[in-house]
KEMARMI-983104 format. One record per residue (C-alpha): residue number from 0; x, y, z. Coordinates in steps of 0.25 Angstrom, whole numbers, plus 2048, in hexadecimal, padded with zeros to 3 digits. Layout:
// KEMARMI-983104
    k   px   py   pz
  NUM    X    Y    Z
...
***
This chain:
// KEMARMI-983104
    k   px   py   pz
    0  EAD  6C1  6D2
    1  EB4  6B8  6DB
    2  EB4  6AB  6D9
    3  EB6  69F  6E5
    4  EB6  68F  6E4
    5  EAF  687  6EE
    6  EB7  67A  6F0
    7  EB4  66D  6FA
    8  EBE  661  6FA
    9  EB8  654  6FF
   10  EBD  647  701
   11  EB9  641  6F4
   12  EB3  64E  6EC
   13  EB5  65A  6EA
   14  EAC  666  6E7
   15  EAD  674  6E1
   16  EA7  680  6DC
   17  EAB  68E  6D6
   18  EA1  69B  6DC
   19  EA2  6AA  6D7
   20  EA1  6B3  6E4
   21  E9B  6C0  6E1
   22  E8D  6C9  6E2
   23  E84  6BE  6DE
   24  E85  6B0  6DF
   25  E88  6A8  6D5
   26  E87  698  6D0
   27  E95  690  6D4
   28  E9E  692  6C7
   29  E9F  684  6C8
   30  E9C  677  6D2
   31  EA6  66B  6D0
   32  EA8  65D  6D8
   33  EB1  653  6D7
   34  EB3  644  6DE
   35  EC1  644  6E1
   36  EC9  637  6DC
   37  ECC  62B  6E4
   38  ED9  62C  6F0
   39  ED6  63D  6F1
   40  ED5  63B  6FF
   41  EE5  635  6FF
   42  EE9  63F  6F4
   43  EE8  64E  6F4
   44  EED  64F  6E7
   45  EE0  648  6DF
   46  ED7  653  6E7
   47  EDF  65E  6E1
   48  EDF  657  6D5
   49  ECF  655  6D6
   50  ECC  665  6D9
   51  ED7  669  6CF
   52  ED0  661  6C3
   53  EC3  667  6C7
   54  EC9  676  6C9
   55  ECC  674  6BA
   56  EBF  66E  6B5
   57  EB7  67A  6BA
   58  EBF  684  6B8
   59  EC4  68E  6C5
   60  EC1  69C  6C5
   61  EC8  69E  6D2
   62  ED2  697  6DC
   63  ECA  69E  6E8
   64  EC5  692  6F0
   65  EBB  68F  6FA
   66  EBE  681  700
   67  EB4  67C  709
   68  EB7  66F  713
   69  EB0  663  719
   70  EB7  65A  721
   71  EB3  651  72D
   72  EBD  658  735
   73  EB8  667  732
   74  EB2  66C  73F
   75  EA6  674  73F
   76  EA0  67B  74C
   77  E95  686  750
   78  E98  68D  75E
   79  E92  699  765
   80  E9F  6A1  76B
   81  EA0  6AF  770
   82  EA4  6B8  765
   83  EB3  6BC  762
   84  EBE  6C2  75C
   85  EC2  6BA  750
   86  ED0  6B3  759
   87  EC9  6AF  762
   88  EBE  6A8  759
   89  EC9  6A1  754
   90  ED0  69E  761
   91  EC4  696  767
   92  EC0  68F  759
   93  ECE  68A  756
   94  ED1  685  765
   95  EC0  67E  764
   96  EC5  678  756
   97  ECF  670  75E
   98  EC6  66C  768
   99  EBE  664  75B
  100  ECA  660  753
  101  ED6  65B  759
  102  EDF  662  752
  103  EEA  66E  755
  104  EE4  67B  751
  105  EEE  67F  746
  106  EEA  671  73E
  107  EDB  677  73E
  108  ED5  681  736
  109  EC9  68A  73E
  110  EC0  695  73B
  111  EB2  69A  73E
  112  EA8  6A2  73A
  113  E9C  6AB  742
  114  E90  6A7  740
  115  E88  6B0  747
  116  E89  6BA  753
  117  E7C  6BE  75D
  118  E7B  6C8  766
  119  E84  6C0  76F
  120  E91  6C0  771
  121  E92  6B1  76A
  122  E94  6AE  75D
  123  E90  6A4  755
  124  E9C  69C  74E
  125  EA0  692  745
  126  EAD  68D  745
  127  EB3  682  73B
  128  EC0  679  73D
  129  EC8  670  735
  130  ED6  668  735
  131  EDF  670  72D
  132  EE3  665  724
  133  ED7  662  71E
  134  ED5  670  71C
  135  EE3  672  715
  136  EE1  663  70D
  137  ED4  66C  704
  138  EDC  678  705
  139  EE8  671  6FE
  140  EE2  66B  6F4
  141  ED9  677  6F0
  142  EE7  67F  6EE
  143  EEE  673  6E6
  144  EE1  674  6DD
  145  EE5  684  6DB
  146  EDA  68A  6E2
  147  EDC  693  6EF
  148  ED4  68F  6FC
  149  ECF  69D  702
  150  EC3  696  70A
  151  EC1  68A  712
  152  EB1  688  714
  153  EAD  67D  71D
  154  EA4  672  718
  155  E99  672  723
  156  E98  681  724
  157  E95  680  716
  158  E8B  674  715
  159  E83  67B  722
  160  E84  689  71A
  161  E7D  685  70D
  162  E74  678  713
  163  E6D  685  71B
  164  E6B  68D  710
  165  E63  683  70B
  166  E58  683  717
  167  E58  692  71A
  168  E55  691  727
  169  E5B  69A  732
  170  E5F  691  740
  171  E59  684  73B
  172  E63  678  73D
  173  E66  66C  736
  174  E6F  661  734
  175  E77  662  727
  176  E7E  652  724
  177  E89  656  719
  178  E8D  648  714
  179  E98  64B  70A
  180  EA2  642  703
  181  EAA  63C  712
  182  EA4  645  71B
  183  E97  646  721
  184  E95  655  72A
  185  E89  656  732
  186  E85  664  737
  187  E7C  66C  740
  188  E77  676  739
  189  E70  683  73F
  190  E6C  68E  736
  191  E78  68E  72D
  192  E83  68A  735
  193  E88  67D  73A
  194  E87  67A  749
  195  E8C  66D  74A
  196  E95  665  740
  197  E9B  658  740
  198  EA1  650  733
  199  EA4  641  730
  200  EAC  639  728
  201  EA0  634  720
  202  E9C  637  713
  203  E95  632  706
  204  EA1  631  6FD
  205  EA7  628  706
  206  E99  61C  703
  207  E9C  621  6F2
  208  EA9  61D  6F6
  209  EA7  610  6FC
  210  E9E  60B  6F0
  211  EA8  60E  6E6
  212  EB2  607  6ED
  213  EAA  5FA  6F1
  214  EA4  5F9  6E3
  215  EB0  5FE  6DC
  216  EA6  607  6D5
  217  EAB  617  6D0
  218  EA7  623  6DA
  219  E9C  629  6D2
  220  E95  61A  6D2
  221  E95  617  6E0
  222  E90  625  6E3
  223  E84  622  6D9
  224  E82  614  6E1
  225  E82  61B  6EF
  226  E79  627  6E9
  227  E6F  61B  6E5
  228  E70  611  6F2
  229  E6F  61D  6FB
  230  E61  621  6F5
  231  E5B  615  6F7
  232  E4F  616  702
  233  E4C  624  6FA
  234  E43  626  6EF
  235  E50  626  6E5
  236  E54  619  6ED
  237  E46  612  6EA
  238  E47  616  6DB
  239  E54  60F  6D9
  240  E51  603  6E0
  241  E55  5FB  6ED
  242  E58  5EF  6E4
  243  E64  5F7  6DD
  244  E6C  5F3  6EB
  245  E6C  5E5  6E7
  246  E74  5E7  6DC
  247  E82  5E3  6DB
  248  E8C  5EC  6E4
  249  E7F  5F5  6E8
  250  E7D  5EE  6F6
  251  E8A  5F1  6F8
  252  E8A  600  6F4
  253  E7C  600  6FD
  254  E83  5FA  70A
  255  E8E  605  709
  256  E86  611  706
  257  E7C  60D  712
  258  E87  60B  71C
  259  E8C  619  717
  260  E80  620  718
  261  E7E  619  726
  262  E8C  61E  72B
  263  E87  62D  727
  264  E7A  62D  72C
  265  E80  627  739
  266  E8A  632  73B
  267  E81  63E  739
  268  E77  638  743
  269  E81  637  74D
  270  E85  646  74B
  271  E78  64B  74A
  272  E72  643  756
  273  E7F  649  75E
  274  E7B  657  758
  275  E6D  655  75E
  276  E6E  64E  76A
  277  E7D  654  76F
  278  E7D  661  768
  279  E6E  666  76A
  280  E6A  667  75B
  281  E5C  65E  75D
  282  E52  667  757
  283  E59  664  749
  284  E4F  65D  73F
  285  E56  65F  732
  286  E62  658  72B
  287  E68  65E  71F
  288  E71  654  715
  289  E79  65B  70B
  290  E86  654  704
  291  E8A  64C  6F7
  292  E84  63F  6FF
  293  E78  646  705
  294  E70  641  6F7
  295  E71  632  6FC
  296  E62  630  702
  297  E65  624  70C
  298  E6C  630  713
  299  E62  63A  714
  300  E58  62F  716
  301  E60  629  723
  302  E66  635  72A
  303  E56  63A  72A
  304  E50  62D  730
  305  E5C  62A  73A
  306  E5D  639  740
  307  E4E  63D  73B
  308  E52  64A  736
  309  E4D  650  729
  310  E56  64D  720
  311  E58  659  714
  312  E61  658  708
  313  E62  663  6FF
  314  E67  65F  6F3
  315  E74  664  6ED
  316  E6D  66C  6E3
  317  E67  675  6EE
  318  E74  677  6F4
  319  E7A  67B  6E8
  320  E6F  684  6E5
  321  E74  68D  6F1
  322  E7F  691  6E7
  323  E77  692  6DB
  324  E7F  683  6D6
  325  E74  67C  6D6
  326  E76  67A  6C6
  327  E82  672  6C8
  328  E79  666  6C6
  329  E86  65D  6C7
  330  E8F  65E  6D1
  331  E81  65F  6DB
  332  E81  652  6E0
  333  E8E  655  6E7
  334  E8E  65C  6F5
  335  E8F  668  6F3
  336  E8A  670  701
  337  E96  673  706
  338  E9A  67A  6F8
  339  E8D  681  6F8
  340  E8F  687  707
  341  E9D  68B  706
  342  E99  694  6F8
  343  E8C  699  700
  344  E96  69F  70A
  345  E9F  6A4  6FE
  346  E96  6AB  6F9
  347  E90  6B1  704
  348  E9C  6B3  70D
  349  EA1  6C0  710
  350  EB0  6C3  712
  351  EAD  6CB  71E
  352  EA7  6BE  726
  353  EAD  6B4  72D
  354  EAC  6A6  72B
  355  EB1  697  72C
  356  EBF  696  723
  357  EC7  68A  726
  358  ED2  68F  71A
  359  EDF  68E  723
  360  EE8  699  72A
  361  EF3  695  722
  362  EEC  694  714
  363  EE7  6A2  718
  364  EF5  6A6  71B
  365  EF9  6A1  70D
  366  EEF  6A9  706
  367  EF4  6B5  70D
  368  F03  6B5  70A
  369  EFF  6B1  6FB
  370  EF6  6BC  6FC
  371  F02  6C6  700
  372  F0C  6BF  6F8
  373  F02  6C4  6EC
  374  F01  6D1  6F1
  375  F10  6D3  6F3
  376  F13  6CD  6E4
  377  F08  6D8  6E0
  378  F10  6E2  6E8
  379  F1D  6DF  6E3
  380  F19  6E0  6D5
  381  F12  6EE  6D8
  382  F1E  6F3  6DE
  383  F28  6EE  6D1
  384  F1D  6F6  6C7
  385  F1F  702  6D2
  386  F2C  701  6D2
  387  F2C  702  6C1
  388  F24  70D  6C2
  389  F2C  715  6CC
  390  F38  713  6C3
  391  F33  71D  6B9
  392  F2C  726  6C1
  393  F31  734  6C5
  394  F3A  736  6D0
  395  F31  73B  6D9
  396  F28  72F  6DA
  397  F37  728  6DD
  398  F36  731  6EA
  399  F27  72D  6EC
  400  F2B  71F  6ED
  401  F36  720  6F5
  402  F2E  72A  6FF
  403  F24  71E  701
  404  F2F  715  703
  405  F35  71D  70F
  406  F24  720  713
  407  F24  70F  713
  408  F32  70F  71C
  409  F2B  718  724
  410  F1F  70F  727
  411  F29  704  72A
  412  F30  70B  735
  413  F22  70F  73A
  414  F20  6FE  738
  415  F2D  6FA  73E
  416  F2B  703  74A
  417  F1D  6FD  74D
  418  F21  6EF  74B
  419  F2B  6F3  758
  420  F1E  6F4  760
  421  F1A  6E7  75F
  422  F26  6E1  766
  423  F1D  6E2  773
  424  F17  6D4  76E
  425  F20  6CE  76F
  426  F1E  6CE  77E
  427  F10  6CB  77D
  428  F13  6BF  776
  429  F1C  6BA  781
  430  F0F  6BB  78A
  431  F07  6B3  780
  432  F13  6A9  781
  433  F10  6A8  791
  434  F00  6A7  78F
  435  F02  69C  787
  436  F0B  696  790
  437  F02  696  79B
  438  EF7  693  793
  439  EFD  687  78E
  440  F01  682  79C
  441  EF2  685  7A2
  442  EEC  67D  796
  443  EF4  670  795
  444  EEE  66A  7A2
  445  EDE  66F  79D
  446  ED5  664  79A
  447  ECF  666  78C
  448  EBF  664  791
  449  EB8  668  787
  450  EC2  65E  77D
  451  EBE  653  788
  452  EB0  655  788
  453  EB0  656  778
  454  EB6  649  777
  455  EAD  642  782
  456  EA0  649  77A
  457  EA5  644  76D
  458  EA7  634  774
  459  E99  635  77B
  460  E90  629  771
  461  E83  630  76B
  462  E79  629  773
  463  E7E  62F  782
  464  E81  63E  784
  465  E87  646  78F
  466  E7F  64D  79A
  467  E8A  652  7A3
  468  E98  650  7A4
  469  EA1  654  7AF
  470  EB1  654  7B0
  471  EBA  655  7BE
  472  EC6  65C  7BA
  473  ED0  65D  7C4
  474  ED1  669  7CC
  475  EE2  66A  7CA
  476  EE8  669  7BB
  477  EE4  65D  7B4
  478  EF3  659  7B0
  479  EF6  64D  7B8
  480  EE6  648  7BC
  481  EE3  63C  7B8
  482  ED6  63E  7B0
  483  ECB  646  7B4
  484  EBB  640  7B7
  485  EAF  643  7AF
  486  EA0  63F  7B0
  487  E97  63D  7A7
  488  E89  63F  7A6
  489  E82  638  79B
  490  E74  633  795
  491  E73  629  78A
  492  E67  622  780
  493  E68  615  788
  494  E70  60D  791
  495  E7A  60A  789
  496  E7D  618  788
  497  E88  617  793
  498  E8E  60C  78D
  499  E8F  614  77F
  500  E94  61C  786
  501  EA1  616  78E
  502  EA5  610  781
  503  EA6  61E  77A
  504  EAD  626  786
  505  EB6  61A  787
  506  EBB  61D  779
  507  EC2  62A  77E
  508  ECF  628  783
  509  ED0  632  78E
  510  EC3  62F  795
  511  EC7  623  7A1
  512  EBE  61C  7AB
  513  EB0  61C  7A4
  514  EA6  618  7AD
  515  E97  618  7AD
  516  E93  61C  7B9
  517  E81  61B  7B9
  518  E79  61B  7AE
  519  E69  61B  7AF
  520  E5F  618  7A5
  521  E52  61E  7A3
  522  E4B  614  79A
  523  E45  61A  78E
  524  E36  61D  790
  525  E37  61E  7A0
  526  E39  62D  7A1
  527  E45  632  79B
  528  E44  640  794
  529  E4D  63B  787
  530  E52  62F  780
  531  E5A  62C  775
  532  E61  61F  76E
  533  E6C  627  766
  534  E77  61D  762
  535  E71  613  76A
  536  E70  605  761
  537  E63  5FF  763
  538  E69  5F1  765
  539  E71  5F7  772
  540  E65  5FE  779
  541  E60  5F5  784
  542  E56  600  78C
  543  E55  610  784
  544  E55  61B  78B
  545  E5C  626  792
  546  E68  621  79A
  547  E70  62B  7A4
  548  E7D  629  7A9
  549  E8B  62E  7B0
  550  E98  628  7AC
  551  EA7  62E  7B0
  552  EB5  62D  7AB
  553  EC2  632  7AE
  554  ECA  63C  7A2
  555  ED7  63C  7A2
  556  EDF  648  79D
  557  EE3  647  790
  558  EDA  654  78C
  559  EE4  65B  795
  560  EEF  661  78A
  561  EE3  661  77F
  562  EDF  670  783
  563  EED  675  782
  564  EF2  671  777
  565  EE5  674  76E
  566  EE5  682  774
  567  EF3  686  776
  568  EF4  681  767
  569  EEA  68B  762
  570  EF2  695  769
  571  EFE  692  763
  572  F05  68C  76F
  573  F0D  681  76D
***
C-alpha cells in the first residue's frame, strides 16, 4: 500500500503527518509538531535539523512527500476564461502572474487547475503563483532531511477544500480568516474554491513572541499567558478573572496581545470591506476562523462585532476528524487545516486529473533524469547477466543475437533517415526569429494599461471608490509624449474623501499634476440613495454623506517598456 507524508514548514513550526493511500481510507500513521528553535528564520541548517529529529522520532515509512505552502506572497485567483488547449492555458496564466508579482516569469512557479466546465465554451480556472525561491527554500530543506518532494499543495487551496467539507453546502460563500504563526490569509470562498485571496504578514506567533521576549519568559509560557489574556470578555475570561492583569508583567502581556489582535482584526476588515464594496461579495453573512490562533476568543469576539458577520470556529478536532485524526488529542491545538486539506486531496485525487502543482520545472526535470539514470543502471545490469548467458548457449542463439543486432542497425538507418527530415525546421525557426523581432519592436512603445490601472486601484484610500476613469492616449506612438491625461470620476463617504484621496494618489510616482477639479456633497439624509463612513475617522468627519467629485492628472510614460519586457520574457526573447 503506498504510503505518502504530508509536510508544511512555517516560520516558527513545523507540521507533519504520515497517510496510507489505498481502497479505504485509513487514520494518519502518525501526526507530529514541532516549534522550531530561536534564529531558524537566519539559519536553514536548524530547520533541517528541527524536521530530521522529528523524522527519526516517528519513525518514516516513506520518503514520498507531499509539501504544502503558505506564504504572503503565494497568489491565488479564480477567473472564468474561454476554454483551451493546455499551452495555451499556461501561456495566459503565466504572462497574468506577472501582471500580480513583479517578478520575471522564469523566477515564478505557476499552475492551474479546472475547476468546472458548462455548456459554454469558458471554463472555470483556478490558477496559483509563487516566487521560486520560496518554493525551492521548502524544497531544499525537505531534500537535505532525506525525503523526496513529489507534490507542492498550496496552503489556501487546502484550507478552503477542508473548511467546505465541514458545512456541506453546495454554492454557499464565506469568508475563511486563517491566522497562522506570521501570516494571516483572508479568503472568498464559494462552494469549495476560493475566489478571492489575499495574505498578510500578521500572525499569532509573532504576539507569543513578543511576550516572551518583553518578559524574558520561555515560548510555551508566554503562549499560555496570551491563551489566558485573549479570553478575557469570554466565559473562560470571566472565570479566570479580570483582576489577574493586575499582576506583576500581566498588564504588559495585556497591552501587547490587545494591540496584536487590533492589528489583525483591522487588516481582515479592510480586505473584506474591499471584497464587498469593490468586488461585489455583499450578500456574504458568514465568517469562518480556523488556525493555531483562531482559539484566542478576543478574536472571534472583535472580528464579529466590528464587521457583524457570524463568526464559526470549528475546532481543530473536527477538522481532524475529516481524516479520521481526531484521536491525536495532543498535537490538536496546533493548526492543522491546511494538513487536513492537502491529505483530503491525496486521498481523493485521481492521477488522471489536473490540478495546482507548484513543484518546479527543474525539480521535475531532476526526478526524470534520476529516474532514467535508474532505468539505464537496471539495463545495464540486465544486459551484463544476458551477456553471461549467451556465453554458454548454443551457437545458434549467437546467430539470433547477432541477427537482432543487424534488425536494430536497421531501425537506426530507418532513424537516421527520418531525422534528415526535420532539417526543414530549421527555416521555420529563422521565421520565428523575425516574429519575435517585430513583436518586440511593436511592444516596446505599448502602454501597459491594465498594469496602470492596477496600481491606481490599489492606491484608491477605502472610503472613496472609482466610478469612471478615462485616459487620452496619443494618437501617434507614445515614445517621446510627455505624459498622457486621465480623469477621474469619484464618490467618497464625506467631504474629505477628496482630500484622502490626493494624499494617496500623490504617493505614486508616475501620476503628476493632481488636481480636484468639483466635488459636490449630498448631505446624509437629504436624498442620496447610499452612504457610508468606511475609513473615515469620526474626529475628521465635519458633514456625512455622499460626496462626488472629478479630479485629473497627467501620467508619464514609464509603463511604456513594462509590457515588452514581461511578455517577450515569457517567450524567451531576450
Amino acid at each position: 500500500m503506498e504510503k505518502l507524508i504530508l509536510l508544511e514548514i512555517g516560520a516558527f513550526s513545523m507540521k507533519a503527518c504520515e497517510i496510507e493511500i489505498g481502497r479505504r481510507s485509513r487514520p494518519p500513521l502518525w501526526l507530529a509538531h514541532r516549534v522550531l528553535p530561536d534564529g531558524a528564520d537566519q539559519d536553514q541548517e536548524k530547520i533541517v535539523e528541527t524536521l530530521r529529529g522529528l523524522l527519526k522520532d516517528v519513525g518514516t515509512h516513506t520518503k514520498s512527500t507531499r509539501l504544502v505552502v503558505t506564504d504572503p506572497d503565494l497568489v491565488v485567483r479564480s477567473l472564468n476564461v474561454p476554454s483551451s488547449d493546455k499551452n495555451e492555458l499556461e501561456m495566459t496564466f503565466g504572462f497574468a502572474m506577472t501582471e500580480v508579482l513583479p517578478l520575471p516569469l522564469d523566477e515564478l512557479v505557476v499552475d492551474y487547475e479546472t475547476t468546472a466546465q458548462g455548456r459554454s465554451a469558458n471554463s472555470n480556472v483556478v490558477m496559483a503563483g509563487a516566487p521560486k525561491a520560496i518554493i525551492s527554500k521548502s524544497i531544499d530543506v525537505a531534500e537535505r532531511s532525506g525525503l523526496r518532494v513529489d507534490w507542492v499543495d498550496v496552503g489556501p487551496l487546502a484550507a478552503a477544500r477542508a473548511v467546505s467539507e465541514l458545512s456541506r453546502t453546495p454554492g454557499d460563500g464565506y469568508y475563511l480568516v486563517v491566522v497562522g504563526a506570521t501570516t494571516t490569509t483572508i479568503e472568498v470562498v464559494v462552494g469549495d474554491q476560493p475566489q478571492l485571496v489575499r495574505s498578510i504578514k500578521l500572525g499569532g506567533e509573532l504576539i507569543t513572541r513578543e511576550i516572551a521576549t518583553s518578559l524574558e519568559v520561555g515560548y510555551e509560557a508566554a503562549e499560555g499567558l496570551k491563551r489566558a489574556i485573549a479570553s478575557v470578555g469570554s466565559e473562560a475570561g470571566n472565570a479566570l478573572g479580570l483582576e489577574m492583569l493586575h499582576v506583576t508583567g500581566l498588564e504588559t502581556a495585556n497591552d501587547i496581545v490587545a494591540e496584536g489582535v487590533h492589528s489583525i482584526v483591522r487588516e481582515v476588515a479592510s480586505s473584506i470591506d474591499y471584497f464587498a464594496i469593490q468586488r461585489g461579495y455583499t450578500d456574504i453573512d458568514r465568517l469562518v476562523l480556523v488556525g493555531g490562533s483562531s482559539a484566542v476568543d478576543r478574536l472571534g469576539v472583535e472580528l464579529g462585532e466590528k464587521l457583524q458577520l457570524r463568526v464559526e470556529r470549528p475546532g481543530p478536532r473536527q477538522l481532524l476528524r475529516l481524516i479520521e485524526a481526531d484521536s491525536f488529542v495532543e498535537e490538536s491545538s496546533s493548526n492543522w487545516v491546511e494538513i487536513t486539506g492537502a491529505v483530503m486531496r491525496a486521498r481523493t485525487q485521481s492521477k488522471d486529473a489536473k490540478f495546482v502543482n507548484l513543484l518546479p520545472a527543474r525539480v521535475r526535470a531532476r526526478r526524470l533524469r534520476r529516474r532514467q539514470l535508474m532505468l539505464a543502471g537496471v539495463m545495464g545490469v540486465v544486459l551484463v547477466a544476458a551477456g553471461a548467458f549467451v556465453t554458454v548457449q548454443r551457437y545458434d542463439q549467437l546467430r539470433q543475437v547477432d541477427a537482432a543486432q543487424v534488425s536494430l542497425g536497421t531501425q537506426l538507418n530507418v532513424l537516421s533517415g527520418q531525422m534528415s527530415h526535420y532539417a526543414k525546421y530549421g527555416a521555420l525557426a529563422q521565421g520565428v526569429a523575425s516574429e519575435r523581432s517585430t513583436l518586440t519592436s511593436q511592444l516596446k512603445s505599448s502602454v501597459d494599461f491594465p498594469q496602470l490601472l492596477t496600481q491606481i486601484s490599489a492606491a484608491t484610500p477605502s472610503d472613496s471608490w472609482l466610478t469612471s476613469l478615462s485616459i487620452q492616449a496619443p494618437t501617434s506612438s507614445v515614445t517621446g509624449s510627455s505624459g498622457l491625461g486621465v480623469t477621474f470620476s469619484l464618490e467618497g463617504c464625506s467631504q474629505l474623501a477628496p482630500a484622502h484621496w490626493l494624499n494617496s494618489m500623490a504617493k505614486l510616482d508616475f501620476l503628476a499634476n493632481l488636481w480636484v477639479s468639483t466635488s459636490t456633497l449630498t448631505p446624509a439624509g437629504s436624498g442620496s440613495t447610499s452612504s457610508c463612513s468606511v475609513g473615515v475617522p469620526s474626529s475628521e468627519v465635519v458633514e456625512s454623506g455622499m460626496t462626488t467629485y472629478q479630479g485629473s492628472a497627467v501620467i508619464s510614460n514609464t509603463f511604456g517598456q513594462y509590457r515588452s519586457a514581461s511578455y517577450l520574457s515569457h517567450l524567451g526573447v531576450s
